[in-house]
GUTI-863682 format. One record per residue: chain; residue in three letters; x, y, z of N, C-alpha, C in turn; residue number from 1. Coordinates in Angstrom, 3 decimals. Example, Ala and Ser with C-alpha at 12.3 -4.5 7.8 and 13.67 -1.06 7.14 Angstrom:
2
+-------+------+----------+----------+----------+----------+----------+----------+----------+----------+----------+------+
! chain ! resn !      nxx !      nyy !      nzz !     caxx !     cayy !     cazz !      cxx !      cyy !      czz ! resi !
+-------+------+----------+----------+----------+----------+----------+----------+----------+----------+----------+------+
!     A !  ALA !   13.190 !   -5.690 !    7.800 !   12.300 !   -4.500 !    7.800 !   13.200 !   -3.300 !    7.800 !    1 !
!     A !  SER !   12.850 !   -2.250 !    7.080 !   13.670 !   -1.060 !    7.140 !   12.900 !    0.030 !    7.870 !    2 !
+-------+------+----------+----------+----------+----------+----------+----------+----------+----------+----------+------+
// end
This chain:
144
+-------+------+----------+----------+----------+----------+----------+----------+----------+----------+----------+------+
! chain ! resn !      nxx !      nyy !      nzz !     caxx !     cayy !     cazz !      cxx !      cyy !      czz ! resi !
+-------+------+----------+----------+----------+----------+----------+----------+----------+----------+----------+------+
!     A !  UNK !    7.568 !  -11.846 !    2.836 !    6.350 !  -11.286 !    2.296 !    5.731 !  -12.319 !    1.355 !    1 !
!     A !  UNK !    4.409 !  -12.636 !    1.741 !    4.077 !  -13.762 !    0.609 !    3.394 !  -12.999 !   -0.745 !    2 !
!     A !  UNK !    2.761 !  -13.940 !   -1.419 !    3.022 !  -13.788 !   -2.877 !    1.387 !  -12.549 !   -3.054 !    3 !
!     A !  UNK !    0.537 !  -12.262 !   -1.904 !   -0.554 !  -11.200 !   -2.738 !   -0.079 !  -10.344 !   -1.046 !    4 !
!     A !  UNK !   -0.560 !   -9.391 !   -0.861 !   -0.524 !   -8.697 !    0.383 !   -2.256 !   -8.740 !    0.928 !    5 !
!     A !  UNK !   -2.265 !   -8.486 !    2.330 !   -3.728 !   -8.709 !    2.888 !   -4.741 !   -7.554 !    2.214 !    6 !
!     A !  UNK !   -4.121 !   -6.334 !    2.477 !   -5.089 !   -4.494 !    1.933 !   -4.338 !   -4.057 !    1.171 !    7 !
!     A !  UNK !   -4.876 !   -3.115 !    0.029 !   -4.212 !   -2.185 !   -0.223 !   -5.338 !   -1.089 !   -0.222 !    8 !
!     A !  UNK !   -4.894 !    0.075 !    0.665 !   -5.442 !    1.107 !    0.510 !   -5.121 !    2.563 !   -0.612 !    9 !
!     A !  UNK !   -5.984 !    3.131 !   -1.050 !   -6.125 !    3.577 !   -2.120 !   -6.377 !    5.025 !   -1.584 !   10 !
!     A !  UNK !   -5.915 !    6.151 !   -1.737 !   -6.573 !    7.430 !   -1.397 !   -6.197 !    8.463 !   -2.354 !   11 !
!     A !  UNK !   -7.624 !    8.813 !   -3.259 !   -7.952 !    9.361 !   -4.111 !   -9.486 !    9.784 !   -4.346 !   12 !
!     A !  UNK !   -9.179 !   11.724 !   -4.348 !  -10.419 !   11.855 !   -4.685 !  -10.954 !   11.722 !   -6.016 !   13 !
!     A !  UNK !  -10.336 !   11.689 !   -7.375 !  -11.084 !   10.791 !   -8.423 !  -11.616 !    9.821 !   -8.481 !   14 !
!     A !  UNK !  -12.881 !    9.612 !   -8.919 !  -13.700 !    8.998 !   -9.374 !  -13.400 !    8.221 !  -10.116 !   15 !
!     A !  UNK !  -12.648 !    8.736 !  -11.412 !  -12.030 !    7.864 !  -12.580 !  -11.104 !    7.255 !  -12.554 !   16 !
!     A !  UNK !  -10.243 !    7.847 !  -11.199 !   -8.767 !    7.229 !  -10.979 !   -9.471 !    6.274 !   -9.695 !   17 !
!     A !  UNK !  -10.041 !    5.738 !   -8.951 !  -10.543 !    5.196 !   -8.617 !  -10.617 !    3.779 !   -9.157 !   18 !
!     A !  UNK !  -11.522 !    4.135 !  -10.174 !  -12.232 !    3.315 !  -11.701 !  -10.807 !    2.458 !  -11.511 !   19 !
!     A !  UNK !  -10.208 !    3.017 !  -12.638 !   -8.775 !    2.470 !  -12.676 !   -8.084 !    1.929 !  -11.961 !   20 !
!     A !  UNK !   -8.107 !    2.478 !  -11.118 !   -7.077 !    1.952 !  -10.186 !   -7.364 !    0.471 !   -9.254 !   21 !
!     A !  UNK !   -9.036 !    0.612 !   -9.259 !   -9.366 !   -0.713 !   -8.832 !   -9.375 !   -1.797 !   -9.817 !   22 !
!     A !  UNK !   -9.653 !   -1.368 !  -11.083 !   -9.168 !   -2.435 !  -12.555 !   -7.766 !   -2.838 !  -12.638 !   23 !
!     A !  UNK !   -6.958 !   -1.972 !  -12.044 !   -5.693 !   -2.534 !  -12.003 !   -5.246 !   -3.442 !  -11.207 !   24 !
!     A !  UNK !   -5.363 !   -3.004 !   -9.721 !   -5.502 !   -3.814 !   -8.467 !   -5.862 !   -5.381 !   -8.747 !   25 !
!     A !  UNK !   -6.975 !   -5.259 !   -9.504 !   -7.757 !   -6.945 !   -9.840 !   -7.167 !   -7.546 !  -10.729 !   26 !
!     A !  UNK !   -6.114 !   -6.812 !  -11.912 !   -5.766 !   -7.514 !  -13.198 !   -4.139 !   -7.739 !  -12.342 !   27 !
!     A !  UNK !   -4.084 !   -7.165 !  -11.554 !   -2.621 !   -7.823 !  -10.742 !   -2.509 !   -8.209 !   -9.864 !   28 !
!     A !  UNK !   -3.879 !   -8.746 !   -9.195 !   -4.018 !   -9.781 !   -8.477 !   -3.040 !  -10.314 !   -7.498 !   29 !
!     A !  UNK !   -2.698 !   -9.282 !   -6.847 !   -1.740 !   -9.285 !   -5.453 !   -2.722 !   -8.946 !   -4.118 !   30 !
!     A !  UNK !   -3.830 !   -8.628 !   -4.047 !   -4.204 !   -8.068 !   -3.165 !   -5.476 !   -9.082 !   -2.523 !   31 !
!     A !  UNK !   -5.524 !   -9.374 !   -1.401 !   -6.675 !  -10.210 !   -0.718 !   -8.020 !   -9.490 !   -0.512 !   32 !
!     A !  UNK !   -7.656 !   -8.008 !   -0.263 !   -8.706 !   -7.341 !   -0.338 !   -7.819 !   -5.607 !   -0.524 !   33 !
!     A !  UNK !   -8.952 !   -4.979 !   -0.782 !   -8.572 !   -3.315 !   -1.080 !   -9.432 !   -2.462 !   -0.631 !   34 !
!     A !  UNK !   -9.323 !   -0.900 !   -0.484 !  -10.412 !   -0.239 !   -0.431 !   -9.489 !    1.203 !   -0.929 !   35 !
!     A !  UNK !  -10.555 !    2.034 !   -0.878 !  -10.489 !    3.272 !   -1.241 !  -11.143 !    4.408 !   -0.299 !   36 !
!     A !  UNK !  -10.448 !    5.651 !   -0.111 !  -10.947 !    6.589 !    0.455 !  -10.851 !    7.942 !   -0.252 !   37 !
!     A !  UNK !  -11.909 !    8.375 !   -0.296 !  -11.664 !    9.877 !   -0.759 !  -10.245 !   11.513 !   -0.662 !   38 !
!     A !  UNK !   -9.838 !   10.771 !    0.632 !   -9.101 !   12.010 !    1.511 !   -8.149 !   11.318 !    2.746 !   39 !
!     A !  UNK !   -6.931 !   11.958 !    2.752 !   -6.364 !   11.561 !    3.843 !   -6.893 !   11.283 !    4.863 !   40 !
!     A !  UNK !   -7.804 !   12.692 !    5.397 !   -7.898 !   11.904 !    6.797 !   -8.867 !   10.492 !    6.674 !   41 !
!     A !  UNK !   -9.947 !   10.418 !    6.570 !  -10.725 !    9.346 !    6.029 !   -9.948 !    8.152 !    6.143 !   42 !
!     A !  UNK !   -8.309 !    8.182 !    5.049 !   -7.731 !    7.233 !    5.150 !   -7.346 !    6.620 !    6.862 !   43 !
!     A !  UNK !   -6.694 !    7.988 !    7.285 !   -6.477 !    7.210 !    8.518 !   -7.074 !    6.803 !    8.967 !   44 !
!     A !  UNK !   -8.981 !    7.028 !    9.502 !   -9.783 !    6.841 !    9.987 !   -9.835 !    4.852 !    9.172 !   45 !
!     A !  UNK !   -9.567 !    4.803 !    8.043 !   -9.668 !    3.754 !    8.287 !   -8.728 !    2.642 !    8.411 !   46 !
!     A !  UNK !   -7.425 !    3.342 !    8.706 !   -6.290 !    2.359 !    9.203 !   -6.245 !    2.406 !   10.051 !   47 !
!     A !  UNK !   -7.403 !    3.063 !   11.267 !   -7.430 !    2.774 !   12.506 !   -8.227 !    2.212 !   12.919 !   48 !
!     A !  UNK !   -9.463 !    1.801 !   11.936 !  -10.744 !    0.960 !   11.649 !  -10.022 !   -0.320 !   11.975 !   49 !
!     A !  UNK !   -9.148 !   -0.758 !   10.485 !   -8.320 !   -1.806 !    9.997 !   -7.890 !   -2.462 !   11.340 !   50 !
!     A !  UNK !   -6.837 !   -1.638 !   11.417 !   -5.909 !   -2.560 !   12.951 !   -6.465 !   -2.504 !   13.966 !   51 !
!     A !  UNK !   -7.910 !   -2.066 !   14.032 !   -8.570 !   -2.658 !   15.593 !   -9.085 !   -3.862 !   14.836 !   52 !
!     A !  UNK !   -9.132 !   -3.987 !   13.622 !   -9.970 !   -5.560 !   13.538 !   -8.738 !   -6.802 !   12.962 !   53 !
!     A !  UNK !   -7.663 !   -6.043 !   12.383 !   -6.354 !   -7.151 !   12.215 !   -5.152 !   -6.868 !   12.989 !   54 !
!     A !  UNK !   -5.216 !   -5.832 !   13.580 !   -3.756 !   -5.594 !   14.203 !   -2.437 !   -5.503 !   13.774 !   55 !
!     A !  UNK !   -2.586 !   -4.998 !   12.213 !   -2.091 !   -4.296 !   11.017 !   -2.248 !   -3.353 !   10.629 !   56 !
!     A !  UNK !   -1.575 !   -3.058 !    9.918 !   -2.335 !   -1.698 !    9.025 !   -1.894 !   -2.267 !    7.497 !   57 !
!     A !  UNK !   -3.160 !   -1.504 !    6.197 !   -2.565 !   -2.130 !    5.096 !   -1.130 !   -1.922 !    4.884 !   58 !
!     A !  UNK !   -0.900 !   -3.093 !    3.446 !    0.216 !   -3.480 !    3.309 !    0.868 !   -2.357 !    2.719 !   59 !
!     A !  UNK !   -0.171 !   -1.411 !    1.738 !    0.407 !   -0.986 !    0.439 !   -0.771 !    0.213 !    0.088 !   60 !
!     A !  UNK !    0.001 !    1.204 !    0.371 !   -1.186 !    2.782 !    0.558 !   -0.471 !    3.462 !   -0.973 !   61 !
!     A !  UNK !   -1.526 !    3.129 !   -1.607 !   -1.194 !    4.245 !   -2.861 !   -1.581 !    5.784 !   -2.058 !   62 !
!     A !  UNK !   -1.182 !    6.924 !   -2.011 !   -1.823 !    8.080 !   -1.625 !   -1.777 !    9.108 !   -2.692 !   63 !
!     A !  UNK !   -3.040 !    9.781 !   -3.216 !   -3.028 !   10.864 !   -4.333 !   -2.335 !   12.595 !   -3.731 !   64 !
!     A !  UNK !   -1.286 !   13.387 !   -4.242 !   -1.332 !   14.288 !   -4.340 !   -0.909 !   14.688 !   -5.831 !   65 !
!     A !  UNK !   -1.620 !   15.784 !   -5.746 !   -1.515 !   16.635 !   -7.131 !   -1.872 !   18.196 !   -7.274 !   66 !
!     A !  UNK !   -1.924 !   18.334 !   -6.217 !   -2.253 !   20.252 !   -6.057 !   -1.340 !   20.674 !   -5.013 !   67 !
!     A !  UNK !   -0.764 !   21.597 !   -4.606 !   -0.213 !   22.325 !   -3.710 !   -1.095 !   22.580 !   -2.327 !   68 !
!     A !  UNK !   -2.026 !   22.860 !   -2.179 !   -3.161 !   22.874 !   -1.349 !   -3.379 !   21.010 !   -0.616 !   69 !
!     A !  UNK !   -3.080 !   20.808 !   -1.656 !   -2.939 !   18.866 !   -0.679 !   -2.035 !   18.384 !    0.280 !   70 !
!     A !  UNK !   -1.202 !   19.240 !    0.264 !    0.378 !   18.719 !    0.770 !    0.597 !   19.189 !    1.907 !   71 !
!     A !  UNK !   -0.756 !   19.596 !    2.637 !   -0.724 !   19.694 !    4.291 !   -1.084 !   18.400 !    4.511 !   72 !
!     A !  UNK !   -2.619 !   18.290 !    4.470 !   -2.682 !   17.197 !    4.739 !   -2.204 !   15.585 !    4.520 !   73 !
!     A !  UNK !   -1.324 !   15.443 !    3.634 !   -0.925 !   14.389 !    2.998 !    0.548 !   14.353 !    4.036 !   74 !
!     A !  UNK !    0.863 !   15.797 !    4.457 !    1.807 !   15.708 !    5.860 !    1.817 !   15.096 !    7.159 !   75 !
!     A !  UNK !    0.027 !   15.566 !    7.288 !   -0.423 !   15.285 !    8.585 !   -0.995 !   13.982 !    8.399 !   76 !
!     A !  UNK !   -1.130 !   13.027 !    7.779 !   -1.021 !   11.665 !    7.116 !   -0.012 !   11.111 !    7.436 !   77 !
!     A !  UNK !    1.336 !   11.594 !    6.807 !    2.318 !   10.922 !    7.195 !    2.517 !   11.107 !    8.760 !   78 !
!     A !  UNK !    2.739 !   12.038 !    9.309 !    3.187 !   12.108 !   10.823 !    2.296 !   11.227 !   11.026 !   79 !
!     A !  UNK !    0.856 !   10.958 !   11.166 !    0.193 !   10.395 !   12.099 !    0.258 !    8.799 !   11.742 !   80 !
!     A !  UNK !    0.494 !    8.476 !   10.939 !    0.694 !    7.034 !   10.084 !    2.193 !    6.623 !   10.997 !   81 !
!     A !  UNK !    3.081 !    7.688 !   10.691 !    4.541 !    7.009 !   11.241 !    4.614 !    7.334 !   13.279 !   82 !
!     A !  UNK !    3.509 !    7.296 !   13.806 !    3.269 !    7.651 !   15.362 !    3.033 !    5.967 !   15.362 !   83 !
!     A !  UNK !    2.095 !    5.264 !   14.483 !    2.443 !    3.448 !   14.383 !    3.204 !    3.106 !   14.774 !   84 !
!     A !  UNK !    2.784 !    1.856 !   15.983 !    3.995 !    1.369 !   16.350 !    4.600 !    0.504 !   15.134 !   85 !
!     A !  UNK !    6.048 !    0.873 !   14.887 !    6.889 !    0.364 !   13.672 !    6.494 !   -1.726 !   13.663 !   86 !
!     A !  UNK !    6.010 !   -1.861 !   13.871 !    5.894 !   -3.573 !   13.878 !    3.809 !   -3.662 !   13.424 !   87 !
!     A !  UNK !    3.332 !   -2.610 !   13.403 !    1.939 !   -2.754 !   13.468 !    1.934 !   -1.927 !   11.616 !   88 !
!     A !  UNK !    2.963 !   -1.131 !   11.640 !    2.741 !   -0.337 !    9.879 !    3.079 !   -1.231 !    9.190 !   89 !
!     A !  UNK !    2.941 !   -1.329 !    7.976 !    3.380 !   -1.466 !    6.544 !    4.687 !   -2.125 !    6.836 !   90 !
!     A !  UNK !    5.167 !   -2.603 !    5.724 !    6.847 !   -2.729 !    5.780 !    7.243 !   -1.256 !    4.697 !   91 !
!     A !  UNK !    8.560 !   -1.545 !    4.357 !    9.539 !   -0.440 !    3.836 !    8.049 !   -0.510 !    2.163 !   92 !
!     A !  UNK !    8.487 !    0.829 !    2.288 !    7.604 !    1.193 !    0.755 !    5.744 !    1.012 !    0.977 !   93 !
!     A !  UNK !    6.162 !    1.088 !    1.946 !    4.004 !    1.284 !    2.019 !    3.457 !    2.283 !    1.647 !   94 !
!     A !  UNK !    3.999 !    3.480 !    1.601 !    3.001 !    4.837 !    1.363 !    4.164 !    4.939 !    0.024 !   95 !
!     A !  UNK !    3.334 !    4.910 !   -0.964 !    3.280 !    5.250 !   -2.507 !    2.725 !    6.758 !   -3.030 !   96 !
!     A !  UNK !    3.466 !    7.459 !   -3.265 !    2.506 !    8.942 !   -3.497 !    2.106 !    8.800 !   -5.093 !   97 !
!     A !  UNK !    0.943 !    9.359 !   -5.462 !    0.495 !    8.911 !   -6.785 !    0.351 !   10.533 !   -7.559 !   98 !
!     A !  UNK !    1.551 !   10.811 !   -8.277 !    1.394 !   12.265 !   -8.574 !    1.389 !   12.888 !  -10.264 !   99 !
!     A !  UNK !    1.121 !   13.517 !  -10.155 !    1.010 !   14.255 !  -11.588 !    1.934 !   15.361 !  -11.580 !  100 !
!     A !  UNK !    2.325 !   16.158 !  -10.729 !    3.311 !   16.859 !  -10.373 !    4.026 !   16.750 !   -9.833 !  101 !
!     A !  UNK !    5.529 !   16.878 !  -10.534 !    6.365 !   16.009 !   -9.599 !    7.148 !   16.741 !   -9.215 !  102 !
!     A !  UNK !    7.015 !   18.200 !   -8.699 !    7.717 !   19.179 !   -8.040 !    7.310 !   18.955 !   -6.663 !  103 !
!     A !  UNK !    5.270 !   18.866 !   -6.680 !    4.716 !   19.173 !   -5.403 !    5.623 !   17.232 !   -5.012 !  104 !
!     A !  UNK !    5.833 !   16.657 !   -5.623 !    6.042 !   14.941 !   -5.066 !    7.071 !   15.175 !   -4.362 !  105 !
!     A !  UNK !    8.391 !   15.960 !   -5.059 !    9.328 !   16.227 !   -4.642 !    9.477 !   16.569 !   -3.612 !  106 !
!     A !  UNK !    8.979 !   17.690 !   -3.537 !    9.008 !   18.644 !   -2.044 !    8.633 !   17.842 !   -0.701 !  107 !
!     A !  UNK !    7.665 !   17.034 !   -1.019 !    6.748 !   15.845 !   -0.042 !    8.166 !   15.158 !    0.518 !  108 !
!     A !  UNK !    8.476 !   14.399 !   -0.533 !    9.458 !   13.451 !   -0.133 !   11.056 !   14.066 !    0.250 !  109 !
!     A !  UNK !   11.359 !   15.129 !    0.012 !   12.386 !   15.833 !    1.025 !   11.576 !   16.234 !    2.917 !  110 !
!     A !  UNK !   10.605 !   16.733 !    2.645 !   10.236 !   16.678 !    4.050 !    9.167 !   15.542 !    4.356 !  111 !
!     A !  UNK !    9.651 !   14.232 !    4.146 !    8.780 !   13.088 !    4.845 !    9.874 !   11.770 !    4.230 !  112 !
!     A !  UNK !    9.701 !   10.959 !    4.572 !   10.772 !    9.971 !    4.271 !    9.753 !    8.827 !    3.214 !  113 !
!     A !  UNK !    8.853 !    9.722 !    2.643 !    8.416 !    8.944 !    1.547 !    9.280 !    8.843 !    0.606 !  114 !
!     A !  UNK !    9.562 !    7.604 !   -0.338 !   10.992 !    7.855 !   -1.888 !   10.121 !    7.410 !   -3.011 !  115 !
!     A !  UNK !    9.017 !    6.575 !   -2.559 !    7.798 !    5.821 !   -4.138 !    7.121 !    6.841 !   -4.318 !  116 !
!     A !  UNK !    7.652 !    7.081 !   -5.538 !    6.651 !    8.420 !   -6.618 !    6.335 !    7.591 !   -7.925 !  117 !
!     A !  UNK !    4.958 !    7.253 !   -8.014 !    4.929 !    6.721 !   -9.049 !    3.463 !    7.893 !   -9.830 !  118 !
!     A !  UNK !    3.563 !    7.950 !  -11.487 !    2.622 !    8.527 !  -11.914 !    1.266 !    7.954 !  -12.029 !  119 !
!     A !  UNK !   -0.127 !    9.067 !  -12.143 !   -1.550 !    8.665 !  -12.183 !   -1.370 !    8.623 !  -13.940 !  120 !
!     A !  UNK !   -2.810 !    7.532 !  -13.935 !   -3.449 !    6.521 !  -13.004 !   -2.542 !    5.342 !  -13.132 !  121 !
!     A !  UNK !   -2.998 !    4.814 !  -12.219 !   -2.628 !    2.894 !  -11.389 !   -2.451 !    2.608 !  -12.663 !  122 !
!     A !  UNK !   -1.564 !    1.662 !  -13.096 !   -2.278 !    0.503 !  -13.838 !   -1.525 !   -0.815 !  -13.603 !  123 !
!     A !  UNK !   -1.400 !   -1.792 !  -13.948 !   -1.345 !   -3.145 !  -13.109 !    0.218 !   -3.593 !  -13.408 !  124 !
!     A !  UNK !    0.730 !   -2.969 !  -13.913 !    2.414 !   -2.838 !  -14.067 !    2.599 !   -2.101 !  -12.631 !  125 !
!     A !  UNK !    2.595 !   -1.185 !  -12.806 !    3.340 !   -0.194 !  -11.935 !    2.726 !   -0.948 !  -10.256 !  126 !
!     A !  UNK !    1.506 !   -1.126 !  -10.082 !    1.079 !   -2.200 !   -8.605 !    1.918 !   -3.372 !   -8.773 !  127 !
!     A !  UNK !    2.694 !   -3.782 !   -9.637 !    3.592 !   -5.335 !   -9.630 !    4.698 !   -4.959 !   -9.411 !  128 !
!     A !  UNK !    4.889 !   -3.713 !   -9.998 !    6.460 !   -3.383 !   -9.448 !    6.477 !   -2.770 !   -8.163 !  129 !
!     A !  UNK !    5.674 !   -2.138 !   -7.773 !    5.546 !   -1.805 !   -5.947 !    5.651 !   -2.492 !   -5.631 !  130 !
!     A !  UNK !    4.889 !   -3.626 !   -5.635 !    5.136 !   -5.393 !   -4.701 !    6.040 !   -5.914 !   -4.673 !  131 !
!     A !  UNK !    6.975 !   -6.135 !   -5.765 !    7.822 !   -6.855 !   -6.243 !    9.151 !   -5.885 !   -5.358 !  132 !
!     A !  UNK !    9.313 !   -4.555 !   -5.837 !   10.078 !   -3.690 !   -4.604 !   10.003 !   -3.854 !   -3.439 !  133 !
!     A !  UNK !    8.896 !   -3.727 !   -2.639 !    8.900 !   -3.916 !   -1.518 !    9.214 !   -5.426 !   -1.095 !  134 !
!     A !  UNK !    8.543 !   -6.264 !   -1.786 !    8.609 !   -7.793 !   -1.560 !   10.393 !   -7.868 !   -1.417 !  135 !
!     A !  UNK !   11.044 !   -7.310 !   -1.895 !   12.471 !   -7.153 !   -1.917 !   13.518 !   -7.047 !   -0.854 !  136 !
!     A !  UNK !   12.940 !   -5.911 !   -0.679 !   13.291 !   -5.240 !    0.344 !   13.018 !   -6.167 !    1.428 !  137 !
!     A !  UNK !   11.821 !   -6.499 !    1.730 !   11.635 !   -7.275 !    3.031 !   12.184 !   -8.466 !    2.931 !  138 !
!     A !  UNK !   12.726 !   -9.218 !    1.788 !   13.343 !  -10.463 !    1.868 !   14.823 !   -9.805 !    2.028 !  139 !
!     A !  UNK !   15.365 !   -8.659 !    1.433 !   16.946 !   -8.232 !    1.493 !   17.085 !   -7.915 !    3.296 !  140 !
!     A !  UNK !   16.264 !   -7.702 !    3.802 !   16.152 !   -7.114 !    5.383 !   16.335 !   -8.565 !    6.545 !  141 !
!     A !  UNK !   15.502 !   -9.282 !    5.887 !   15.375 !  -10.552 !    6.623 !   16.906 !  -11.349 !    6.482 !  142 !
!     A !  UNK !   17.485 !  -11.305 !    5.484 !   18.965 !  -11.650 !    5.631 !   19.439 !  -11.189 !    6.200 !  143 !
!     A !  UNK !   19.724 !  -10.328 !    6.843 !   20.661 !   -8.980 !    7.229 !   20.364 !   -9.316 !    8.698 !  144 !
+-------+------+----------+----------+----------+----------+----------+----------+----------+----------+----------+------+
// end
């Protein structure tokens, strides 16, 4: 994994966490480019945008839940994200759930094989230590 990743996608309907989260993104300066979407599906719509034009998908999906009412779709996100062929997704640690409640996080990550729960908002620590994790991982894998 080299030293910034190509995307990071962002999915959050705040405005303010948005704000933030793209101030963070830039002050940790790992990322070649980023974007943001309002809503799961949206997101997928544009990781299917993405890999018809790189034949990737981003590196590094922060995804917002924080209500109980979110956690369908943030399901039907994951299933349709992990239908990717495994060589075209993310590496290990791509989908990041970004929560304020960490019961509804919980529950997510017993039924989905998400484990990154990190708290809102972003800020440019917590995007260095995602990288730096994952960056890990994919160098501990490549030995193996």
């Amino acid at each position: 994994m080299p030293d910034k990743v190509n995307c990071i996608l962002v999915i959050d309907v705040d405005r303010t966490h948005k704000f933030l989260a793209e101030r963070a993104i830039k002050k940790a300066g790992i990322a070649n480019t980023y974007h943001f979407e309002s809503d799961p599906e949206n997101g997928l719509r544009f990781i299917q945008d993405y890999r018809k034009k790189t034949g990737a998908c981003p590196d590094m999906i922060f995804l917002d839940v924080n209500h109980p009412r979110e956690t369908e779709p943030v399901m039907e996100f994951v299933e349709q994200y992990n239908r990717y062929d495994q060589y075209k997704r993310a590496k290990d640690g791509a989908i990041i759930l970004m929560v304020q409640n960490i019961n509804i996080a919980t529950e997510l990550s017993l039924q989905t094989d998400i484990k990154n729960m990190i708290p809102k908002p972003l800020n440019s620590q917590t995007i260095l230590e995602q990288f730096k994790n994952a960056r890990f991982r994919f160098l501990h894998k490549k030995k193996n």
